[in-house]
VEXLUM-212808 format. One record per residue (C-alpha): residue number from 1; residue in one letter; x, y, z. Coordinates in steps of 0.001 Angstrom, whole numbers, plus 500000, padded with zeros to 6 digits. Layout:
N
  nr rest      x      y      z
 NUM    A      X      Y      Z
...
//
This chain:
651
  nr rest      x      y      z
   1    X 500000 500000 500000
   2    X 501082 503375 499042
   3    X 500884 506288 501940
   4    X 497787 507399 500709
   5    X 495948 504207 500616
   6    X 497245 503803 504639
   7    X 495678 506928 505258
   8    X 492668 506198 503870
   9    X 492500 502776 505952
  10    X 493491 504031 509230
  11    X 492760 507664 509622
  12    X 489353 508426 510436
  13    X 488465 511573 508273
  14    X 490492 510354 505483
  15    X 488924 506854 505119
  16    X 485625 508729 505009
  17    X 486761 511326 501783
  18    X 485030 511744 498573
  19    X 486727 511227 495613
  20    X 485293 514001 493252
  21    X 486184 515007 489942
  22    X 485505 517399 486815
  23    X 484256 520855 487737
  24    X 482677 520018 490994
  25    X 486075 519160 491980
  26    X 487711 522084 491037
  27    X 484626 523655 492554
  28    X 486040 522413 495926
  29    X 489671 523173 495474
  30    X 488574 527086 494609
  31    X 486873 527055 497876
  32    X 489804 525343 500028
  33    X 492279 528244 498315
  34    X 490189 530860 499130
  35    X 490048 529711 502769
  36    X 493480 529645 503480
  37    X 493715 532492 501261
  38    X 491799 534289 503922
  39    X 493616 532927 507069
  40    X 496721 533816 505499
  41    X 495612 537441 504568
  42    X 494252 537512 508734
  43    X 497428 536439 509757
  44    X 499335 539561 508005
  45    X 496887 542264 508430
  46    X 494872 541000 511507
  47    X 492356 538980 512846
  48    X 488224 539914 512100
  49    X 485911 540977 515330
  50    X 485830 537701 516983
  51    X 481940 536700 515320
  52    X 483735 537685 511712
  53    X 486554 535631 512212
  54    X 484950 532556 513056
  55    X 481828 532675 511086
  56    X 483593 533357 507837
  57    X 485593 530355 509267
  58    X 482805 528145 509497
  59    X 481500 529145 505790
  60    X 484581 527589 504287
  61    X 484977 524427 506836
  62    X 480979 523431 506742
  63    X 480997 523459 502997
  64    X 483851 521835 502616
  65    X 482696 519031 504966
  66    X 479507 518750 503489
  67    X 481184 518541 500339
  68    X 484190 516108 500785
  69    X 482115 514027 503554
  70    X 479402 511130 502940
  71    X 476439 511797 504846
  72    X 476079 507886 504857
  73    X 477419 504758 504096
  74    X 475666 504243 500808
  75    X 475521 507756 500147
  76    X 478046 508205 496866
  77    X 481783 508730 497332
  78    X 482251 510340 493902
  79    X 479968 513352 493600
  80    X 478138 515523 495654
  81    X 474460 514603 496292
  82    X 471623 517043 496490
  83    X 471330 516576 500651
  84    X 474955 518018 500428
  85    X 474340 521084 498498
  86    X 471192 521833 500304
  87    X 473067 521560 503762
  88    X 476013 523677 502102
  89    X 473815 526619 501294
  90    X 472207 526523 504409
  91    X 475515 526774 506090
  92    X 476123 529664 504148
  93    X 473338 530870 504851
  94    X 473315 530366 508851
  95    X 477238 531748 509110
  96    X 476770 534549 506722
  97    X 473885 536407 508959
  98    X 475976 535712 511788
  99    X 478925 537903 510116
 100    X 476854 540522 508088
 101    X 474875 541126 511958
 102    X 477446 540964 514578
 103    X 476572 544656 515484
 104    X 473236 544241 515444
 105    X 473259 540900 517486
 106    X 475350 542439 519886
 107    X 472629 545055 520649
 108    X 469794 542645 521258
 109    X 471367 541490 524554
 110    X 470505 538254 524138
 111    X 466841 538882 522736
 112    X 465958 536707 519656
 113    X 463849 537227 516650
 114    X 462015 534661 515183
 115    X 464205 534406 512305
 116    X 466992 534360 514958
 117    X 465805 531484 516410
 118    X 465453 529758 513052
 119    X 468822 530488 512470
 120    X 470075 529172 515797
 121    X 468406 526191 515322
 122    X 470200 525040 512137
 123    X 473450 526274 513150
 124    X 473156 523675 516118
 125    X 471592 520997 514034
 126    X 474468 521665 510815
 127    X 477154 522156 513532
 128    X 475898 518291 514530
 129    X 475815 516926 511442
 130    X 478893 517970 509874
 131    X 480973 516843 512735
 132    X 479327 513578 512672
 133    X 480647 512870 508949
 134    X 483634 514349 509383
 135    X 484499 513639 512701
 136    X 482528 510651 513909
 137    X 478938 510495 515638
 138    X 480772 510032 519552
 139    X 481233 513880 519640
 140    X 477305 514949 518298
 141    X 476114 512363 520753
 142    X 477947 513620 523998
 143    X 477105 517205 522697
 144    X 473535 516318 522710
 145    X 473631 514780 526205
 146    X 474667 517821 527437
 147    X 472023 519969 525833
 148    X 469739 517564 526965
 149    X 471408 518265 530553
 150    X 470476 521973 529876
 151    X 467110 521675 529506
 152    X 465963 519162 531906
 153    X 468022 520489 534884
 154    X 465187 521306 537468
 155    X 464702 517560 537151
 156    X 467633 516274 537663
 157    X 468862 514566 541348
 158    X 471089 515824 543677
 159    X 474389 517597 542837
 160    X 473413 517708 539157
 161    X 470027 519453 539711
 162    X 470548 523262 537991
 163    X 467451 525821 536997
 164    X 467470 524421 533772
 165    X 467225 526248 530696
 166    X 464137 526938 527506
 167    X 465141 526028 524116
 168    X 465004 530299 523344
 169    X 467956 530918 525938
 170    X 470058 527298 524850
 171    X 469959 528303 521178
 172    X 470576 531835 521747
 173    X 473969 530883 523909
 174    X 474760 528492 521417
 175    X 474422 530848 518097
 176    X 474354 534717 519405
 177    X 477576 534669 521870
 178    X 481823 533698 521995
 179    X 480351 530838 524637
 180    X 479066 528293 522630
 181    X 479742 526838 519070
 182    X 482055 530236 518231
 183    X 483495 530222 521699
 184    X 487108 529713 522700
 185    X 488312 526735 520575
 186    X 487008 527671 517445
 187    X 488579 531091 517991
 188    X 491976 529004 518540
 189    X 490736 527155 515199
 190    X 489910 529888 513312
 191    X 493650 531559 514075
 192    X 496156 529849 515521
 193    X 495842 526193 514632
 194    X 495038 526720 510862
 195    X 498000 528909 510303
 196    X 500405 525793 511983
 197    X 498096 523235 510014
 198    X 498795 525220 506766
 199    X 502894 525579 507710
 200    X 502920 521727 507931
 201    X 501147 521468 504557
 202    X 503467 524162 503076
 203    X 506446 522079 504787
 204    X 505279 519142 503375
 205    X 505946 520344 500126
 206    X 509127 521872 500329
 207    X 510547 517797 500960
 208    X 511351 518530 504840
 209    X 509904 515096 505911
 210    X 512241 513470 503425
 211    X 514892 515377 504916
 212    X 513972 514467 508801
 213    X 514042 510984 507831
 214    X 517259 510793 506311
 215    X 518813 513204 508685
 216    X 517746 510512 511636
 217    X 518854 507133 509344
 218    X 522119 508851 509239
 219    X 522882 509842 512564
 220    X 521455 506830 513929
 221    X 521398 504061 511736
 222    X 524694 502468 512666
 223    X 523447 502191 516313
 224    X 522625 498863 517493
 225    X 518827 499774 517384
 226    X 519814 501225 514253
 227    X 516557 501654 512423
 228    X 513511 501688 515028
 229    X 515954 504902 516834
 230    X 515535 506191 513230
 231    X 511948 505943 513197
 232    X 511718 507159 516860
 233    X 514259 510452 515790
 234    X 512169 511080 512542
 235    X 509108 510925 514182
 236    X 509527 513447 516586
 237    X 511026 515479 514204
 238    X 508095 515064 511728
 239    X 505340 514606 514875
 240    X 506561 518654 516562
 241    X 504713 519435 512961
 242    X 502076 517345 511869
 243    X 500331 517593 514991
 244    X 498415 514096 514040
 245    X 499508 510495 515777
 246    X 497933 509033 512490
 247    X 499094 510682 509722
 248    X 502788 510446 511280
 249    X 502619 507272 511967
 250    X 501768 506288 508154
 251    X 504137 508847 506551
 252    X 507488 508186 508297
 253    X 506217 504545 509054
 254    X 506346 504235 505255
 255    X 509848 503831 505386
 256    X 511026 503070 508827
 257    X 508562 499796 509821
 258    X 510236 498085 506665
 259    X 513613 498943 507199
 260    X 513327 497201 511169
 261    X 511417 494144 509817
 262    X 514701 493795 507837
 263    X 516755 493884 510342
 264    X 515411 491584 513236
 265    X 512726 493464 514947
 266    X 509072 491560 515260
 267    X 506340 493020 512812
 268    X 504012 494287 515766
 269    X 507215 495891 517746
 270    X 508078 497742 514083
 271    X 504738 498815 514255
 272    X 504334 499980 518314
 273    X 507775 501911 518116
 274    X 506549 504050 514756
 275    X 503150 504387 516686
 276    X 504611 505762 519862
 277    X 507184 507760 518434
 278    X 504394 509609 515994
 279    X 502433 509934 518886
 280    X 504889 511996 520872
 281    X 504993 514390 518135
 282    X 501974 516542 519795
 283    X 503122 516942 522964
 284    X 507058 517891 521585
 285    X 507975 521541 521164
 286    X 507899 524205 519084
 287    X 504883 523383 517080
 288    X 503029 520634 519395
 289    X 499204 519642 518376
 290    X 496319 521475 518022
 291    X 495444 521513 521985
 292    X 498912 522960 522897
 293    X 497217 525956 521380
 294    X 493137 526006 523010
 295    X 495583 525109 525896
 296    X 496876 528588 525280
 297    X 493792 530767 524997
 298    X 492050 528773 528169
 299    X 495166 529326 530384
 300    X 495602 533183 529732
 301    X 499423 531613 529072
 302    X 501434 532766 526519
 303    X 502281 530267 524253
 304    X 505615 530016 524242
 305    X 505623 529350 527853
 306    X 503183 526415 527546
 307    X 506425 524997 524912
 308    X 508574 525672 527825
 309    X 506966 524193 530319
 310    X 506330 520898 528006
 311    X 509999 520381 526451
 312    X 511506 518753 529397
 313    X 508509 515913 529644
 314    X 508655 515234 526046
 315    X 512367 514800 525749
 316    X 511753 512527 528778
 317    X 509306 510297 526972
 318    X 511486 510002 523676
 319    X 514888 509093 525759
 320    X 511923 506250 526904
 321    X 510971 505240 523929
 322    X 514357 505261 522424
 323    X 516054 503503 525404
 324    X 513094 500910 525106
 325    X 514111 500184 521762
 326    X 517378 500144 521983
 327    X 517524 497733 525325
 328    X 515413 495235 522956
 329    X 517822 495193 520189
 330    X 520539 494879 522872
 331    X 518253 491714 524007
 332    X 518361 490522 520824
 333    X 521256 490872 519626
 334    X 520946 493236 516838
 335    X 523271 494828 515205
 336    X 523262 498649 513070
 337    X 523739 499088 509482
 338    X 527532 499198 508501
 339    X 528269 503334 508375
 340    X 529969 502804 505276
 341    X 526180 502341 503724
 342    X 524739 505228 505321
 343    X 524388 508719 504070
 344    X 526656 510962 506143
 345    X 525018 513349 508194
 346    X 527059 516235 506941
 347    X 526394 515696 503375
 348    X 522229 515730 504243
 349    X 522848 519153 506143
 350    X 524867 520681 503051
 351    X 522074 519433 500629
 352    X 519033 519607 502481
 353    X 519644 521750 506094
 354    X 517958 524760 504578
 355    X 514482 523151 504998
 356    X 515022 523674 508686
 357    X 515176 527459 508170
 358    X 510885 527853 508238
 359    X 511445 526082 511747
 360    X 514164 528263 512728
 361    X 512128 530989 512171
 362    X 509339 529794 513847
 363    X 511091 529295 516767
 364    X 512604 532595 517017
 365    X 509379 534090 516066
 366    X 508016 532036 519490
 367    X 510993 533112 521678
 368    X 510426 536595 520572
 369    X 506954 536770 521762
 370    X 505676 537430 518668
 371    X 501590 535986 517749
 372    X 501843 532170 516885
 373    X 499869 533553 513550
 374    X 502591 535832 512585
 375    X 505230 533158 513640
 376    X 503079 530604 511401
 377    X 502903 532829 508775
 378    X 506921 533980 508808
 379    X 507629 530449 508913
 380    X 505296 529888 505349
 381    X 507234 532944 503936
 382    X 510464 531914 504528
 383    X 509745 528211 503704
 384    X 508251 529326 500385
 385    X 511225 531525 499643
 386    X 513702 529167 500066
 387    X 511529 526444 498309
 388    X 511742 528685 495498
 389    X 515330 529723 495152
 390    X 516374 526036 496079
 391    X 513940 524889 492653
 392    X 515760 527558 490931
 393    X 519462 527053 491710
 394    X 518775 523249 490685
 395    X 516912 524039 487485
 396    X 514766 520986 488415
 397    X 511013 522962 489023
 398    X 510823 520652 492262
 399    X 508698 523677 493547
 400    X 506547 525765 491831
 401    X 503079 528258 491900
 402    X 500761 524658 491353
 403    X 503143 523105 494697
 404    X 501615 526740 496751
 405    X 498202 526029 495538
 406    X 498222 522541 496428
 407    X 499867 523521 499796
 408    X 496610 525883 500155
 409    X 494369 523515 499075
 410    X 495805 520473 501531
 411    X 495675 522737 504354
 412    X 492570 523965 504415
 413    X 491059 520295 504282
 414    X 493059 519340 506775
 415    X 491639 522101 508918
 416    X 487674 520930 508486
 417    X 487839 518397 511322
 418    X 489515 520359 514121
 419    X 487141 523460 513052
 420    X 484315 520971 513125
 421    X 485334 519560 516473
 422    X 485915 522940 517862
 423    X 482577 523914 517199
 424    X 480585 521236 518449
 425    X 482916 521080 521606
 426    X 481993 524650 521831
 427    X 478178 523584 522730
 428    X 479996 521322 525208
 429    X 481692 524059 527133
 430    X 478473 526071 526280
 431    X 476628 524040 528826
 432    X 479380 523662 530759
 433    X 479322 527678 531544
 434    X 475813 527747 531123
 435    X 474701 525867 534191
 436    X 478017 525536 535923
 437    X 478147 522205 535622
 438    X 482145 522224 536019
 439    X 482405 523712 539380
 440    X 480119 519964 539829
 441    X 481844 517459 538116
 442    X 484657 519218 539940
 443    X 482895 518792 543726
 444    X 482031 515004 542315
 445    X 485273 514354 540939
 446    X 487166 515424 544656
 447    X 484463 513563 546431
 448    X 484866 510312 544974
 449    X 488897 510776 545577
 450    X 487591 512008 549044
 451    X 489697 514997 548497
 452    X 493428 512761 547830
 453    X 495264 514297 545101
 454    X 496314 510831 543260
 455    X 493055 509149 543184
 456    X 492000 512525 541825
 457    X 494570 512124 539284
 458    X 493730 508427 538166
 459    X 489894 509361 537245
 460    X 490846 512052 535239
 461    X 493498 509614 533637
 462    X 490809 506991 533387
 463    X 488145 509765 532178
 464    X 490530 510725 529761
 465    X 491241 507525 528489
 466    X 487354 506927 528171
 467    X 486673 509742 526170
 468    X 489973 508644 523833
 469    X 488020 505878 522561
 470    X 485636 508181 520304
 471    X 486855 511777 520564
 472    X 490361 513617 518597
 473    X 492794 514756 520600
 474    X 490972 518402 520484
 475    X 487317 517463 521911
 476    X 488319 515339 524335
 477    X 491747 518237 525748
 478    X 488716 520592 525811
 479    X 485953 518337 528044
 480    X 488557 517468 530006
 481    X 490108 521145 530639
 482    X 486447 521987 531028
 483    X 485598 519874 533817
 484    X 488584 517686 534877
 485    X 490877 521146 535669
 486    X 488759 522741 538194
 487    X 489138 519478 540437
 488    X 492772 519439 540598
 489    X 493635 522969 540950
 490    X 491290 522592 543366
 491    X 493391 520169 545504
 492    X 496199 522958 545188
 493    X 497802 521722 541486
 494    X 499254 525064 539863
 495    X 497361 525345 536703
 496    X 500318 525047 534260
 497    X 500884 521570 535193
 498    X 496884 520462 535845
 499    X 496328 521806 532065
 500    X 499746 519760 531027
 501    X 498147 516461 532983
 502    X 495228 516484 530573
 503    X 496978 517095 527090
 504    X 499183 514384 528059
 505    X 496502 511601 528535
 506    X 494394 512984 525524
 507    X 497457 512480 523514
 508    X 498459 509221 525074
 509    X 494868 507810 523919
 510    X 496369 507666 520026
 511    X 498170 504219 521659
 512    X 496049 503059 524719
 513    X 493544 499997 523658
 514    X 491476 499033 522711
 515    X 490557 501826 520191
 516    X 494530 502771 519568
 517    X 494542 504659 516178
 518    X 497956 505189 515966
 519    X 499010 501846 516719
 520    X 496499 500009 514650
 521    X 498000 502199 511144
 522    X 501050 501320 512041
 523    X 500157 497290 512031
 524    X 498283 498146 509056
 525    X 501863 499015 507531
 526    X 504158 496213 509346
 527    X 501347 493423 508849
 528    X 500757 492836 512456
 529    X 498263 491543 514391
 530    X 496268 495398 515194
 531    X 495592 494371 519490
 532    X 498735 493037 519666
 533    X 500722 496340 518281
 534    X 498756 498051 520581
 535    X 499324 496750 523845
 536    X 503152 496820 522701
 537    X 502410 500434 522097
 538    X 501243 500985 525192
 539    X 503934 499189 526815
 540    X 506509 501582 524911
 541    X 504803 504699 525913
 542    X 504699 503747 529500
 543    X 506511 507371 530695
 544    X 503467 509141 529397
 545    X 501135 507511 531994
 546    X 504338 508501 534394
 547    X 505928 511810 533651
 548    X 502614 513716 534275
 549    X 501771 512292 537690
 550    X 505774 513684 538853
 551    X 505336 517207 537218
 552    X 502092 517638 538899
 553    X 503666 516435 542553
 554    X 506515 518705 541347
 555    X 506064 521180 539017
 556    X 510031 521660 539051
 557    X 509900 518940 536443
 558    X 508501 521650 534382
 559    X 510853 524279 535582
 560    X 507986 525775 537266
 561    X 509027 527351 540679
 562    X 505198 528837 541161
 563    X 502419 530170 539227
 564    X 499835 533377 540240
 565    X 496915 533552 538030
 566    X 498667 533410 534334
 567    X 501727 534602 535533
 568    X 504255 531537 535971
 569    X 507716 531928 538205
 570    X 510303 529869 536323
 571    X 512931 527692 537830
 572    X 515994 529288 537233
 573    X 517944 526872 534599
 574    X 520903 526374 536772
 575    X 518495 524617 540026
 576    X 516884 522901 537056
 577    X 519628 521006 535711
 578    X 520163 518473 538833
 579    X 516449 518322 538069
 580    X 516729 517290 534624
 581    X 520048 514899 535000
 582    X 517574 512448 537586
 583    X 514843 512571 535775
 584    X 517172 511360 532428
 585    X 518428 508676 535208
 586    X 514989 507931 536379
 587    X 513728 507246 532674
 588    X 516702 505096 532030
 589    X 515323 503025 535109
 590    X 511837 502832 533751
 591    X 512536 501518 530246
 592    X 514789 499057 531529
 593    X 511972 497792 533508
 594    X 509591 497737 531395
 595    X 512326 495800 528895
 596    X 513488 493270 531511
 597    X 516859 494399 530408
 598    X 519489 496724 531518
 599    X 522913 495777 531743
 600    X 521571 491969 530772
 601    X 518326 490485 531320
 602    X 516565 491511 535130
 603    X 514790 489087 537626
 604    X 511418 490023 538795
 605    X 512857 491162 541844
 606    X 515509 493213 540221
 607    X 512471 494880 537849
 608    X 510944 496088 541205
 609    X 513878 497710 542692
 610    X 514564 499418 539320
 611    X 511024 500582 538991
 612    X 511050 501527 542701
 613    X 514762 503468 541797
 614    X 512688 504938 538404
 615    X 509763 506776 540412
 616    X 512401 507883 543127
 617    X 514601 509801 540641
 618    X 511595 511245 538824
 619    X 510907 512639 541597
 620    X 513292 515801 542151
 621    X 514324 515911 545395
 622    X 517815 515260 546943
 623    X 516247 512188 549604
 624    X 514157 510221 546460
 625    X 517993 510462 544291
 626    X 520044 509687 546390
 627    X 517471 506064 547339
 628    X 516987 505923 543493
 629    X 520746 506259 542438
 630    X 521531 503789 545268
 631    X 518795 501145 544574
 632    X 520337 501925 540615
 633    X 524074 500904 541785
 634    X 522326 497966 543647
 635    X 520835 496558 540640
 636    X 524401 497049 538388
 637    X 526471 495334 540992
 638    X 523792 492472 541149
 639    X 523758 491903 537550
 640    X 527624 492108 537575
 641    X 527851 489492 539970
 642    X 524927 486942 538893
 643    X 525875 487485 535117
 644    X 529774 487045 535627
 645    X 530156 484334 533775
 646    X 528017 485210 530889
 647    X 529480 487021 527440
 648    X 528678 490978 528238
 649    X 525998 492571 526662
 650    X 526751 495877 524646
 651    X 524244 498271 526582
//
């Protein structure tokens, strides 16, 4: 299978694409160029009153999920039926009074016309059905429980019992106000996470993926885990970008799941290791997933300091990963790829290290406080620019106008499910504010943990886990935020690393079973059974069900001395680095116990102490190293002495 038959297969909204052609297709392309034509024009000369913006934003996503998306199974995946253009024009129709009346909206206070009300109506009932086909029905249905919950209040029991709510004052929160489908995450939609969705398109053009892969084959294919440290380099590189577990997984896992099949490493391992490596990429600085940025906007945090707080954490979980698959190959006794056949990594920088100038920029753009939007859009600039002149010094037309266009045109569909998402979660955290139904879940959540901070913790993780079975990363970071958040800050968490704890486990869901998306494309690709790559998936990504539970104890983890409303106190770098040397110990610890291997193969009791010696230096504080470092010496000497007279294993 080629990369685009993968996708299809294993990610959700691409599985579910039309195939058009002829006019109607170009129809569709004009409309998904004009859309990032206008994100890219808000990015340079500023945003549109809040309504503007995200109506307009709507116009182009609804019709392009309407067009592109099957309302049913039998419903034709070649042309667009007459239910679709009917729903299309009403979406026009819905969004566009929206953004030719914000003024006059605004001075109703809430009062609604008939014709309002119609209006409302639909929006709710299009905002519904669109996510349903593009998205999946899970979303619609939990959205509609919690209208439901609106309404019906007065008669519910006990702690969930509100005033409840007419269908006049629902609709009007939904449609008329910034609180419900155009509330805070489609305003990070309609801004922020396009602009990074179109870089990554634009990127993807320019060849940079190529170049991450063979940047990481040559730096690390000689290594005994030679080609699965590839695929775990590459797809961290590649995953900072893409933002999507999926898509990363079947790009880079193209190349990288064959290349460890060949060289000794079981199909459904190949296939965990590409899974849990892509998966990482959302939670690893600069660019990070969609949430990283509604994380943003709901924290009052800038976001560069959300990429500061999370870079520590996500180098943590890829020295994991890597030392995971490195301590297998050491098990069984792999070997790298002879240098003399690998590229040399000097020779890929010469040719290729210009494509990392777009992320150079970005990051500078970041550090310099500038708007994500202008750092997105800098980024697209320079990346264009030096597509351009690269094309041109080669005399080879590798890029060209039709590669921008394209670029355009793939970004802006790969923008229709988060703004889909974002707008139906936006009835969710309509309710939500609505009847106050998180300062409850919040009071539930603490009761049932009868006010301890780690059973706290575990239901949110379990919650979180729940809602990973049907929801993207997006919904379910926002549900959670909405009503998870409240109960741990309430037990004294500092909001930084509470908001941190949730993105983590709604990223971590792309390779939990039994509905492990990530994992299952990447079996799809190495020809493994789908459970079984899975639960090795999970296995691999054990220090993402760790990592957050130790930076919410400690938030120095984080480098996070204190935080005051949005204003953090950083850890000064030089009390962070002890800090960040344990914790590098203390992950070394945990992925030899979860490998049964270390400096040879570990007996159950040695696998305790180890795991015991992992949560100990994870922990930063002088009394937890200095028992972890000790119980770590422990285990060495043991293995020294009970493996003495066995050949020494190259760790």
């Amino acid at each position: 299978m080629n990369v685009d038959e993968l996708m299809e297969q294993y990610d959700l909204e691409t599985s579910k694409l039309r195939k058009l052609s002829g006019k109607v297709a170009l129809f569709i392309t004009i409309v998904a160029i004009l859309m990032s034509a206008f994100h890219l024009y808000t990015a340079w000369h500023g945003t549109l009153l809040a309504m503007k913006q995200r109506s307009l934003h709507l116009i182009f996503a609804f019709t392009l999920g309407f067009a592109l998306y099957p309302g049913f199974k039998k419903s034709s995946k070649t042309k667009i039926e007459i239910l679709d253009w009917a729903l299309m024009i009403l979406s026009i129709g819905v969004w566009s009074y929206i953004f030719f009346n914000v003024e006059a909206i605004a001075l109703k206070g809430g009062q609604m016309s008939t014709l309002d009300m119609v209006m409302g109506v639909l929006a709710v009932l299009l905002t519904l059905e669109v996510t349903r086909r593009v998205v999946g029905p899970e979303l619609p249905i939990v959205t509609i429980i919690f209208l439901i919950f609106a309404y019906f209040g007065r008669h519910l029991p006990g702690v969930f019992a509100h005033r409840g709510f007419n269908v006049t004052r629902i609709v009007s929160h939904m449609y008329m106000t910034t609180e419900g489908i155009m509330g805070t995450p489609l305003g990070v939609s309609s801004t922020f996470v396009f602009m990074f969705i179109l870089f990554g398109s634009f990127l993807d053009k320019t060849g940079v993926g190529e170049f991450f892969i063979d940047f990481a084959y040559a730096l690390t294919g000689s290594t005994r885990s030679g080609p699965a440290m590839t695929s775990v380099l590459s797809s961290g590189l590649m995953g900072s970008i893409s933002g999507s577990s999926v898509a990363n997984t079947v790009t880079t896992g193209a190349f990288t799941i064959p290349l460890m099949k060949s060289v000794g490493y079981k199909p459904h391992y190949a296939g965990a290791v590409e899974a849990t490596a892509s998966t990482g990429g959302q939670i690893m600085p600069p660019v990070m997933g969609a949430a990283a940025f509604i994380m943003a906007d709901f924290t009052g945090f800038p976001y560069i300091s959300i990429v500061k707080a999370a870079i520590i954490p996500a180098i943590l979980y890829y020295i994991a990963v890597g030392t995971m698959v490195h301590l297998e190959a050491c098990k069984l006794g792999l070997k790298g790829m002879p240098r003399e056949s690998l590229p040399k990594v000097s020779k890929i920088l010469a040719k290729q290290g210009y494509l990392t100038l777009p992320l150079i920029a970005i990051i500078f753009m970041l550090v310099k406080q500038y708007p994500p939007t202008m750092a997105a859009l800098t980024g697209i600039i320079i990346g264009v620019i030096v597509a351009f002149v690269a094309s041109l010094i080669k005399k080879d037309n590798s890029f060209t106008a039709k590669d921008i266009l394209e670029a355009m045109e793939a970004g802006a569909k790969g923008a229709v499910g988060v703004a889909c998402a974002c707008a139906c979660a936006g009835m969710i955290v309509g309710v939500v504010t609505l009847t106050g139904f998180g300062l409850k879940i919040a009071e539930v959540i603490v009761l049932i943990a009868k006010g301890k901070l780690i059973p706290t913790l575990l239901l949110t993780m379990v919650s979180s886990i729940i809602l990973g079975m049907g929801l993207p990363t997006t919904a379910k970071y926002i549900v959670l935020a909405t009503m998870a958040v409240p109960a741990i800050t309430k037990l004294g968490v500092n909001l930084m690393s509470a908001h941190l704890f949730i993105l983590y486990f709604g990223v971590v869901a792309d390779v939990t079973p039994p509905v492990a998306l990530a994992a299952y494309a990447g079996a799809g690709i190495a020809g493994a059974n789908s459970m079984k790559t899975g639960f090795q998936a999970f296995k691999l990504a054990i220090g993402a069900f760790i990592i957050p539970y130790i930076f919410v104890i400690n938030p120095h983890l984080i480098m996070v001395d204190s935080v005051v409303g949005t204003t953090v106190n950083w850890l000064p770098i030089t009390a962070a680095i002890p800090t960040i040397v344990t914790a590098l110990i203390g992950t070394f610890c945990l992925a030899g116990t979860v490998e049964a291997y270390l400096f040879g193969k570990l007996r159950i009791w040695q696998r305790v102490i180890l795991l015991l010696a992992a949560f100990a230096l994870l922990d930063p504080k002088l009394l937890t190293d200095v028992i972890g470092l000790a119980a770590l010496a422990f285990i060495y000497i043991t293995q020294k002495i009970l493996n003495k007279d066995k050949p020494a294993a190259a760790v």
